[in-house]
PDB file of N, CA, C and O in Angstrom, chain B, residues numbered from 101:
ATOM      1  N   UNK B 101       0.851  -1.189   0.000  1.00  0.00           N
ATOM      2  CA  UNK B 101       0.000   0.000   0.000  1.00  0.00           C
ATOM      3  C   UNK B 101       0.889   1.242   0.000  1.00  0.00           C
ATOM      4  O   UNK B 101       1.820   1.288   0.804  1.00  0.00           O
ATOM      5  N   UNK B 102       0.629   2.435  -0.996  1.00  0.00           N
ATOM      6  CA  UNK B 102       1.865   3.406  -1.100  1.00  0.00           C
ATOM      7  C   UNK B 102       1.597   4.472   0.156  1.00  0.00           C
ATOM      8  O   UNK B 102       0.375   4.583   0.247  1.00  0.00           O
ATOM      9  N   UNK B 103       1.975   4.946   0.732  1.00  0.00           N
ATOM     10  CA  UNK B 103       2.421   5.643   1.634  1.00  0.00           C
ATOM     11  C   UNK B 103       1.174   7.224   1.169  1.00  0.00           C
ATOM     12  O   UNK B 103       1.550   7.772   0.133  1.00  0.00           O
ATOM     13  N   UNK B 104       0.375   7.632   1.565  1.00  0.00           N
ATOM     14  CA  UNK B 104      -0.447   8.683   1.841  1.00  0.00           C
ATOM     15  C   UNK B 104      -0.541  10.129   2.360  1.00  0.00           C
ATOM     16  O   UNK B 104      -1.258  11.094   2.096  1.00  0.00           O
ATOM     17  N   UNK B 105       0.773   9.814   3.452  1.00  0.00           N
ATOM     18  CA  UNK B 105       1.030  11.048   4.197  1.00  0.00           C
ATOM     19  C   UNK B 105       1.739  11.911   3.353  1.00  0.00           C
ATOM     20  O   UNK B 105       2.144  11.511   2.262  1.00  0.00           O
ATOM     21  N   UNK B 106       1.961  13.242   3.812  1.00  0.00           N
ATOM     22  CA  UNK B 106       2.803  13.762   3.391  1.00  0.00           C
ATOM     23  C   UNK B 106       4.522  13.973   3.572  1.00  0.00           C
ATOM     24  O   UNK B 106       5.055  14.409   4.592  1.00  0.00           O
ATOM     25  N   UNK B 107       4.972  13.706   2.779  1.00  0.00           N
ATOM     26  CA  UNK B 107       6.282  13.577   3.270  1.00  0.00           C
ATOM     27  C   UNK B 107       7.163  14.750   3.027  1.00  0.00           C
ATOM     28  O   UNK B 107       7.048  15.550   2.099  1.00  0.00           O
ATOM     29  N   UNK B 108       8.246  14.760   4.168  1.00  0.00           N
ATOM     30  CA  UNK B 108       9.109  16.235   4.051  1.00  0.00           C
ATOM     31  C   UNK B 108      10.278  15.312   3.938  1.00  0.00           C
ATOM     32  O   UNK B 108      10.362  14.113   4.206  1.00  0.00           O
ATOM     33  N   UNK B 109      11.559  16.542   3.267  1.00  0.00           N
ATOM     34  CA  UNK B 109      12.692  16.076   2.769  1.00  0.00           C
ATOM     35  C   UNK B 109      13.551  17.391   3.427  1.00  0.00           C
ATOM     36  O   UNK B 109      13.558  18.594   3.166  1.00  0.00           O
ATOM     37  N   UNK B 110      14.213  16.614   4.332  1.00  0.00           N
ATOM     38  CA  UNK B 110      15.452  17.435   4.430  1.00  0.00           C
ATOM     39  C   UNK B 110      16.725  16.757   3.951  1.00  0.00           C
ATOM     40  O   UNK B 110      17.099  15.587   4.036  1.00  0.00           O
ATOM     41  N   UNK B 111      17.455  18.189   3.254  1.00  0.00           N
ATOM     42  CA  UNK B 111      18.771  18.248   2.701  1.00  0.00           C
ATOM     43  C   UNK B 111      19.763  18.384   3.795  1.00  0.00           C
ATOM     44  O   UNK B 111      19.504  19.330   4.539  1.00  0.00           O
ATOM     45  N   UNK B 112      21.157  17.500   4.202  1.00  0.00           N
ATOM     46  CA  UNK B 112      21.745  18.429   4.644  1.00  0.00           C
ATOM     47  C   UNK B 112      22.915  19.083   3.347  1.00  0.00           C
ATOM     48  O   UNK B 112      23.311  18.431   2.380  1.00  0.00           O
ATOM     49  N   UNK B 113      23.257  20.400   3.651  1.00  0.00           N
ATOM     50  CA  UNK B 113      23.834  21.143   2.390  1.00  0.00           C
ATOM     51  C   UNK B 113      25.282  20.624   2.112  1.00  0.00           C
ATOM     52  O   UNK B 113      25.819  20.567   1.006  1.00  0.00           O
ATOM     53  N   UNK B 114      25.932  20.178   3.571  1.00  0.00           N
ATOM     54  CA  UNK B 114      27.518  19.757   3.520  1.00  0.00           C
ATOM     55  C   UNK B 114      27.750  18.850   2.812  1.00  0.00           C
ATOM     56  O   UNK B 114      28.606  18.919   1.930  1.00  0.00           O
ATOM     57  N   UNK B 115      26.775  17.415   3.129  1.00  0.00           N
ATOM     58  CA  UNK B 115      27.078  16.544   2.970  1.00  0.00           C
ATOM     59  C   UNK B 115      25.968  15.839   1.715  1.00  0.00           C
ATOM     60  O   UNK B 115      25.893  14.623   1.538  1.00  0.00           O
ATOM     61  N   UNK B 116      25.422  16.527   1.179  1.00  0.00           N
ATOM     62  CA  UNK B 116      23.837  15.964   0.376  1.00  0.00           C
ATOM     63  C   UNK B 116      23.342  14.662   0.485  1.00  0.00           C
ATOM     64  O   UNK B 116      23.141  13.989  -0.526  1.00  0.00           O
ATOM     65  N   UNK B 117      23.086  14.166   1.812  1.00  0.00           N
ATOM     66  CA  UNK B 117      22.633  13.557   2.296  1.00  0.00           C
ATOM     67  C   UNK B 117      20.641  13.895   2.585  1.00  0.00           C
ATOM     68  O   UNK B 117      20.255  14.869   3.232  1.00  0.00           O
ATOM     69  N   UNK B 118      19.933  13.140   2.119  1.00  0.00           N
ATOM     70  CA  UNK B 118      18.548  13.665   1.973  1.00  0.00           C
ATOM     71  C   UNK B 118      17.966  12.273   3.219  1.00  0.00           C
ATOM     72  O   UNK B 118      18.242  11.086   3.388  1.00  0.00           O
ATOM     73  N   UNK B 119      17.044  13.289   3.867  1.00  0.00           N
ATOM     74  CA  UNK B 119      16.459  12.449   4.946  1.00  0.00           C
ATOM     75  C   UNK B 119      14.284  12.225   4.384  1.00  0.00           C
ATOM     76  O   UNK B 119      13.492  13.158   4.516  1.00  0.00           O
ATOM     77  N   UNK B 120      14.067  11.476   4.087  1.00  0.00           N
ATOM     78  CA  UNK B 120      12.753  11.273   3.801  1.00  0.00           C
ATOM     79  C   UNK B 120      12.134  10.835   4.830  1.00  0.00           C
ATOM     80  O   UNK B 120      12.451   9.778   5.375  1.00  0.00           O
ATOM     81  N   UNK B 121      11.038  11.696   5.285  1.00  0.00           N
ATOM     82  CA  UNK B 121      10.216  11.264   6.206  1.00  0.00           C
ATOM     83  C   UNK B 121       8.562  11.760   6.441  1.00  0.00           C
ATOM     84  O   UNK B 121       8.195  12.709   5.750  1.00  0.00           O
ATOM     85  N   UNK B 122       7.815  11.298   7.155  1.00  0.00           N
ATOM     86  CA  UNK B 122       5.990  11.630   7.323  1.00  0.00           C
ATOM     87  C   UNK B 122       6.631  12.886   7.977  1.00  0.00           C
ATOM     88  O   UNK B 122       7.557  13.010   8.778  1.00  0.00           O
ATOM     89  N   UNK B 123       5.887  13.691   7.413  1.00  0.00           N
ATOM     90  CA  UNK B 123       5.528  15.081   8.420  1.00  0.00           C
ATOM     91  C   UNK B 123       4.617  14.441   9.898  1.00  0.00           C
ATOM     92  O   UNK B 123       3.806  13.567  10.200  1.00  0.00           O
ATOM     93  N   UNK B 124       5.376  15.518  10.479  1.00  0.00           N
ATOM     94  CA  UNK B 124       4.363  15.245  11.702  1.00  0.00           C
ATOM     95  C   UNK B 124       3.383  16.018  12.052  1.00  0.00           C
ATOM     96  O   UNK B 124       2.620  16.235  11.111  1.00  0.00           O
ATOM     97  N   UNK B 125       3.007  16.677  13.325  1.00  0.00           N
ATOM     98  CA  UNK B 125       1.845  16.981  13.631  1.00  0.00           C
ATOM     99  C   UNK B 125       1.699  18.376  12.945  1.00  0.00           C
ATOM    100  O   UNK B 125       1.027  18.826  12.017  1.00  0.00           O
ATOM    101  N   UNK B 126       2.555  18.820  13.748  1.00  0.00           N
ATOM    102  CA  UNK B 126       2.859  20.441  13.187  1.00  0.00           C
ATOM    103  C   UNK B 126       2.659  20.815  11.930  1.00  0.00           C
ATOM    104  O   UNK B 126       1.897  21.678  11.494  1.00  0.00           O
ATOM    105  N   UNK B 127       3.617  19.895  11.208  1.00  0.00           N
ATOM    106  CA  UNK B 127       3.768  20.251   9.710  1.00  0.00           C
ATOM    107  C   UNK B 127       2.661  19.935   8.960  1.00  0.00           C
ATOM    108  O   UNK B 127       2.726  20.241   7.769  1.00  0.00           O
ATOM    109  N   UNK B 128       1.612  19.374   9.375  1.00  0.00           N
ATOM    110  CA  UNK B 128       0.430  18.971   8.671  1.00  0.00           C
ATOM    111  C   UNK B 128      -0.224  20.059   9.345  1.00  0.00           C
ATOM    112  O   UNK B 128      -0.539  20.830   8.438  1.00  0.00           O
ATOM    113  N   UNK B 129      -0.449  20.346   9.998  1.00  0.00           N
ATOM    114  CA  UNK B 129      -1.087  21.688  10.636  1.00  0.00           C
ATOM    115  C   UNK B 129      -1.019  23.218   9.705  1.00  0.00           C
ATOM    116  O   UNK B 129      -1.835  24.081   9.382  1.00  0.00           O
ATOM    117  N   UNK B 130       0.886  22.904   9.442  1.00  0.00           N
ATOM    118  CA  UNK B 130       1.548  24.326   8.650  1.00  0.00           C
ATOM    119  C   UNK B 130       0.873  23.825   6.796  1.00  0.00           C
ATOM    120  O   UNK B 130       0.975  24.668   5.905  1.00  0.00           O
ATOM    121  N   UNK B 131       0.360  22.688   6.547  1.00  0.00           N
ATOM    122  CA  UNK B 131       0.471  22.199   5.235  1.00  0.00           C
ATOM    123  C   UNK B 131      -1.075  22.282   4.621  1.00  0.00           C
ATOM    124  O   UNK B 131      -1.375  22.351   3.429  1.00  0.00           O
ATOM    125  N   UNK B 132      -2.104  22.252   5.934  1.00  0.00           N
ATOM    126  CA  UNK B 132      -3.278  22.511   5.514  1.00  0.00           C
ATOM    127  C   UNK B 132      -3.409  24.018   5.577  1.00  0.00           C
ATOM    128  O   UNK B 132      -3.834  24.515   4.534  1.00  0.00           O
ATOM    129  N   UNK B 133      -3.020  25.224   6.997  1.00  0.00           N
ATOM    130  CA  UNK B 133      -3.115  26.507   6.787  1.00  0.00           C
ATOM    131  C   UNK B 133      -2.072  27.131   5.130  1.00  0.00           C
ATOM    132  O   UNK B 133      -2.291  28.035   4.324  1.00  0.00           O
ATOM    133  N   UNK B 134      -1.585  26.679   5.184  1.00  0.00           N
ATOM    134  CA  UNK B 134      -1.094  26.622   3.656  1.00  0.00           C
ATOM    135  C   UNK B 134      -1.630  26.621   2.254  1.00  0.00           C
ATOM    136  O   UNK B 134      -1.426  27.448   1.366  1.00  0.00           O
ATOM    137  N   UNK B 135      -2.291  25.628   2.233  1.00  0.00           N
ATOM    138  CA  UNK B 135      -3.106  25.453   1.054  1.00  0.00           C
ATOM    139  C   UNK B 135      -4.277  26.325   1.682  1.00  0.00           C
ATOM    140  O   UNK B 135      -4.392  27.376   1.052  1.00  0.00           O
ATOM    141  N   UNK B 136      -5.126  26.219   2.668  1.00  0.00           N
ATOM    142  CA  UNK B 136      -6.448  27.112   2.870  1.00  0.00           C
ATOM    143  C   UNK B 136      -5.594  28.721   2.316  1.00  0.00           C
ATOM    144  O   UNK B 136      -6.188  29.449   1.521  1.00  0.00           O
ATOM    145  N   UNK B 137      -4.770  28.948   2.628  1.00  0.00           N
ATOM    146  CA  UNK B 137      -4.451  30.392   2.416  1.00  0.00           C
ATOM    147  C   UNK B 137      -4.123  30.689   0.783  1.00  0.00           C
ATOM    148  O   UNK B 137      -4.256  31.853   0.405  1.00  0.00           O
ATOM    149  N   UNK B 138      -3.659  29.573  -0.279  1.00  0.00           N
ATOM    150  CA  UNK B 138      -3.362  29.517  -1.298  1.00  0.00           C
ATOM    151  C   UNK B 138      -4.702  29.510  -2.184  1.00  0.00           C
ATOM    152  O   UNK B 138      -4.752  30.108  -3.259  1.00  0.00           O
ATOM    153  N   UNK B 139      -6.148  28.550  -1.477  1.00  0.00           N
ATOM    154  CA  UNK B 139      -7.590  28.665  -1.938  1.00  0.00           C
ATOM    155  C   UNK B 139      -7.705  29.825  -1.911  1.00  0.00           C
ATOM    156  O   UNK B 139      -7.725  30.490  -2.947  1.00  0.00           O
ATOM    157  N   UNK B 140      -7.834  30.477  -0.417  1.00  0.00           N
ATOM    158  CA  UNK B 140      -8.246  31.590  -0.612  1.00  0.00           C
ATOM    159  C   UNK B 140      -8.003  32.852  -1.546  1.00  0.00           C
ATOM    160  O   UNK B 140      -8.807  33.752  -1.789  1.00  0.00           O
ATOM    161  N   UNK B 141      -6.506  32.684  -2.084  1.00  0.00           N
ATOM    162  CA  UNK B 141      -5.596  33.583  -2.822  1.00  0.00           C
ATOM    163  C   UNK B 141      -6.647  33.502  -4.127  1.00  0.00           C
ATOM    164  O   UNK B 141      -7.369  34.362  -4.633  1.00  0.00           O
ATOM    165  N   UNK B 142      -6.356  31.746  -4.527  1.00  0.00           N
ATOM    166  CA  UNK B 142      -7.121  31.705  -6.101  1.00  0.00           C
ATOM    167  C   UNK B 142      -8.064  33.033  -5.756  1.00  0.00           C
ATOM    168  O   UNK B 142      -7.906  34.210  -6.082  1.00  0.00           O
ATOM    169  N   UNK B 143      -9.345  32.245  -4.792  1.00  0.00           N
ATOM    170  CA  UNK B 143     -10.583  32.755  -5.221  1.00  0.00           C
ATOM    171  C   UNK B 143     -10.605  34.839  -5.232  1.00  0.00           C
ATOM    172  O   UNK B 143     -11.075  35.637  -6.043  1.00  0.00           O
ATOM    173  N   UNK B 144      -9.959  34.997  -4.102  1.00  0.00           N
ATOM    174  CA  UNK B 144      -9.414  36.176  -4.382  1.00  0.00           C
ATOM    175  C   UNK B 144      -9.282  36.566  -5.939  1.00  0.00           C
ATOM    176  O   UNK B 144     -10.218  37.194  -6.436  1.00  0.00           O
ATOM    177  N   UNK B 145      -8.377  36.292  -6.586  1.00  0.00           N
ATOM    178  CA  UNK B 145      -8.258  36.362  -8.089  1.00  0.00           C
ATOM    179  C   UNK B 145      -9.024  36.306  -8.934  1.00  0.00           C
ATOM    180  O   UNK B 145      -9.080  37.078  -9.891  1.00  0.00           O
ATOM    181  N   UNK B 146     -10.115  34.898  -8.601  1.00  0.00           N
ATOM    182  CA  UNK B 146     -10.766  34.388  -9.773  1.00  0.00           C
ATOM    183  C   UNK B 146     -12.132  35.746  -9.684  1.00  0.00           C
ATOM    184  O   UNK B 146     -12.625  36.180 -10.725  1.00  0.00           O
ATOM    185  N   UNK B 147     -12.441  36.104  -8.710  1.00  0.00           N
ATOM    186  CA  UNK B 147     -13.316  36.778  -8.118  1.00  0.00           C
ATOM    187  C   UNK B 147     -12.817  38.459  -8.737  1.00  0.00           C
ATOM    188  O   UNK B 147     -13.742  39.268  -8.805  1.00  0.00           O
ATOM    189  N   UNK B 148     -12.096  38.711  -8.957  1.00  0.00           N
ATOM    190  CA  UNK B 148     -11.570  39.792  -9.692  1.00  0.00           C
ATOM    191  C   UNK B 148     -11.443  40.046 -10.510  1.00  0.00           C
ATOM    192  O   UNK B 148     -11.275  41.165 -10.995  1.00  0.00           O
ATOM    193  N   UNK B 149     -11.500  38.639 -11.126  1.00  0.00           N
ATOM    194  CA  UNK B 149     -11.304  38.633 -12.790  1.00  0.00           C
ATOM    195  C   UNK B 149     -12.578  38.639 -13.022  1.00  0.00           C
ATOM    196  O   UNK B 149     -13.010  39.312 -13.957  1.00  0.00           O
ATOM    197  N   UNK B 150     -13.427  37.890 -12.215  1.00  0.00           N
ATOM    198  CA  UNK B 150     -15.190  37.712 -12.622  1.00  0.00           C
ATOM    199  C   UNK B 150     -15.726  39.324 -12.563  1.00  0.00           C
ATOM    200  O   UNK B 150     -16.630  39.542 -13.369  1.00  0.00           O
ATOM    201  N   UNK B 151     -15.372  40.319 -11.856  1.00  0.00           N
ATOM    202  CA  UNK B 151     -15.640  41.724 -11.819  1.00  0.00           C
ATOM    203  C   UNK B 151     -15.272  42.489 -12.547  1.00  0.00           C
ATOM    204  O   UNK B 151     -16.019  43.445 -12.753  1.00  0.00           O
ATOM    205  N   UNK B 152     -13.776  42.418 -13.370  1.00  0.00           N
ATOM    206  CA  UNK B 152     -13.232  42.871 -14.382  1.00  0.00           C
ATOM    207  C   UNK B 152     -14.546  42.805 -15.811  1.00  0.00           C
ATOM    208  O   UNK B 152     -15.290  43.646 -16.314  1.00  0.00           O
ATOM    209  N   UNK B 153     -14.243  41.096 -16.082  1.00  0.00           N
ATOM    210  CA  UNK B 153     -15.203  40.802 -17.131  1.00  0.00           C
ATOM    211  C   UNK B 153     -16.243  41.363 -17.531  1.00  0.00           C
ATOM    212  O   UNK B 153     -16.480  41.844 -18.640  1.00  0.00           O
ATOM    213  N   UNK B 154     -17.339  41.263 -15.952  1.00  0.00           N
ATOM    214  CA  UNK B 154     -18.578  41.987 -15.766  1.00  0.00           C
ATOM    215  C   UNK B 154     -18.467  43.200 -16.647  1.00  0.00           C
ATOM    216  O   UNK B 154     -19.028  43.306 -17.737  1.00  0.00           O
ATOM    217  N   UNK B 155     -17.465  44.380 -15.918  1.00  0.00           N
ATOM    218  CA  UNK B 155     -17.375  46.052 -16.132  1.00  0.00           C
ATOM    219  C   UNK B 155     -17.255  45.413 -17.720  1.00  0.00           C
ATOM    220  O   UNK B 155     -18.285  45.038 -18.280  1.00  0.00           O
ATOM    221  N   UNK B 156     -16.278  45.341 -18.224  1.00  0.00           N
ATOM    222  CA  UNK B 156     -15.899  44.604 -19.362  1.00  0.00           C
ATOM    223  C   UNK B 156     -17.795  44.235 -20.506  1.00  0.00           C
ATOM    224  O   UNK B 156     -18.277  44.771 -21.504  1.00  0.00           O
ATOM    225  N   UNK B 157     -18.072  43.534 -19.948  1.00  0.00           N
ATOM    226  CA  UNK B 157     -19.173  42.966 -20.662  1.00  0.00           C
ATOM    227  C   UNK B 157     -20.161  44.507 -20.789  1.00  0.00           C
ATOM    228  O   UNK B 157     -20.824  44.989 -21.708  1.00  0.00           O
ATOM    229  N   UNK B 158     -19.889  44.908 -19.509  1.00  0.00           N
ATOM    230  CA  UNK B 158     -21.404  45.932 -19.641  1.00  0.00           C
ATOM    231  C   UNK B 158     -21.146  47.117 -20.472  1.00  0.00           C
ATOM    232  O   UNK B 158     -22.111  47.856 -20.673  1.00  0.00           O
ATOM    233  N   UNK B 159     -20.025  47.423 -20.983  1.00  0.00           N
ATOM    234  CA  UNK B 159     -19.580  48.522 -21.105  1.00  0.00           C
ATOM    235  C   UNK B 159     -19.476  48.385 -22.859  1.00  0.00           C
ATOM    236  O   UNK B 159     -19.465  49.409 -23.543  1.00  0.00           O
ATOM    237  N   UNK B 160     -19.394  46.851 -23.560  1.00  0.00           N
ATOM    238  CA  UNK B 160     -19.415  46.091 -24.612  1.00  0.00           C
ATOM    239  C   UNK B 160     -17.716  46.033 -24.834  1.00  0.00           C
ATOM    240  O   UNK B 160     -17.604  46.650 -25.893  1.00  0.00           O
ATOM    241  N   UNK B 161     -16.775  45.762 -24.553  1.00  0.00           N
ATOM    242  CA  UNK B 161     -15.006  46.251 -25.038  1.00  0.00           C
ATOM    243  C   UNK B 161     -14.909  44.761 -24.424  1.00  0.00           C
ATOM    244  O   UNK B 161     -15.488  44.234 -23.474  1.00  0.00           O
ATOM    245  N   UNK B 162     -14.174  44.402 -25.125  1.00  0.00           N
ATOM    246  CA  UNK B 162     -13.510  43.019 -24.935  1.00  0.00           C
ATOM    247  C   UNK B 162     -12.014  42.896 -23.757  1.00  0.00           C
ATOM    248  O   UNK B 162     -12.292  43.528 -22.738  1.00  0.00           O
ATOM    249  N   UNK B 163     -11.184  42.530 -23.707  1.00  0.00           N
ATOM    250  CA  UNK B 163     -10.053  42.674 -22.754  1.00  0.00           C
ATOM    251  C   UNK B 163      -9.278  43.289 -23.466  1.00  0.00           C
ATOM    252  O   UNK B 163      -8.856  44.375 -23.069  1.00  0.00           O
ATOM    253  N   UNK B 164      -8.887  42.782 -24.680  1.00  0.00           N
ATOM    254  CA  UNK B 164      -8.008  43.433 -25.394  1.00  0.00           C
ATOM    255  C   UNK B 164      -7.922  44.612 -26.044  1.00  0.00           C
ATOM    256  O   UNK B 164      -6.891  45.273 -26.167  1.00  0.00           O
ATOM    257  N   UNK B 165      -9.169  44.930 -26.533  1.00  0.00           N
ATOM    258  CA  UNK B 165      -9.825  46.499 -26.447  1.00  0.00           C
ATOM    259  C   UNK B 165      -9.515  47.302 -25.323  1.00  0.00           C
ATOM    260  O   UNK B 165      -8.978  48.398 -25.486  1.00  0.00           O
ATOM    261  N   UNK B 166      -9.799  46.868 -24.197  1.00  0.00           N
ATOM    262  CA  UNK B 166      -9.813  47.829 -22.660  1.00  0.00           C
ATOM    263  C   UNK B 166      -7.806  47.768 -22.684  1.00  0.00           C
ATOM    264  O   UNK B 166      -7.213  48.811 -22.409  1.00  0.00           O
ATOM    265  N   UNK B 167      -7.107  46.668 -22.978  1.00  0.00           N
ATOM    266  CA  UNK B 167      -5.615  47.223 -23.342  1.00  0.00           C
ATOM    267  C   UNK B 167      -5.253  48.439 -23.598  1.00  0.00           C
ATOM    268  O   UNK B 167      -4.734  49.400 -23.030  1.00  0.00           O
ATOM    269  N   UNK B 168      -5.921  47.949 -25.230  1.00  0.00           N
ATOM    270  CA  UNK B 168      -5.318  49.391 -26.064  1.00  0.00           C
ATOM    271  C   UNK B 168      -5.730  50.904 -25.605  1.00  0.00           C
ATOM    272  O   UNK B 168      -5.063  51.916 -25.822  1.00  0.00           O
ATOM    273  N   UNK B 169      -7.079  50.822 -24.868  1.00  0.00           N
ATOM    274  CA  UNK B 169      -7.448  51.910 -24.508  1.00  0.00           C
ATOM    275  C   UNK B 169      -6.824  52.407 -22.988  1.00  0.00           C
ATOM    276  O   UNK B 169      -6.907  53.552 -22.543  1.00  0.00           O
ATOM    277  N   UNK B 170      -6.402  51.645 -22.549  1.00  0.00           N
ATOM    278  CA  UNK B 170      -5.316  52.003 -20.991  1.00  0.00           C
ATOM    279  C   UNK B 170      -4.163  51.872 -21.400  1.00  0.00           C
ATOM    280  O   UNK B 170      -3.281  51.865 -20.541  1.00  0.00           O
ATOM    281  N   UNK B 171      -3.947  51.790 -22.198  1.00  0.00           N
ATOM    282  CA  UNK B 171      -2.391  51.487 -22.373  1.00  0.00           C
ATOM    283  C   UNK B 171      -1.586  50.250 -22.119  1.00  0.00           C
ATOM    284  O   UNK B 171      -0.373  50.249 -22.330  1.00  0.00           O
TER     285      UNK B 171
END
């Protein structure tokens, strides 16, 4: 059965010796506030672009139109 968890890799730099192992508590803690903060980023974005479009649509100018006209 392949292994599920997440795994962290430390380097050491002297010797490049790589240590593979399960994250533990913490780091699954730091790995989900992580990604929740990276969702949130998308939707941030996607949500901006959906408001852009809107102005965009109502106004009739395409994206590339609203370019040339802002510069």
């Amino acid at each position: 059965m392949p292994n599920t968890k997440p795994q962290v890799t430390i380097v050491n730099a002297e010797t490049g010796e790589e240590i593979i192992r399960d994250a533990n508590a913490e780091e699954l803690k730091q790995i989900a506030k992580d990604e929740a903060d990276h969702k949130a980023r998308i939707a941030k974005i996607e949500a901006k672009e959906i408001a852009k479009q809107a102005i965009l649509d109502r106004i009739g100018l395409t994206a590339d139109e609203a370019k040339l006209i802002l510069g």
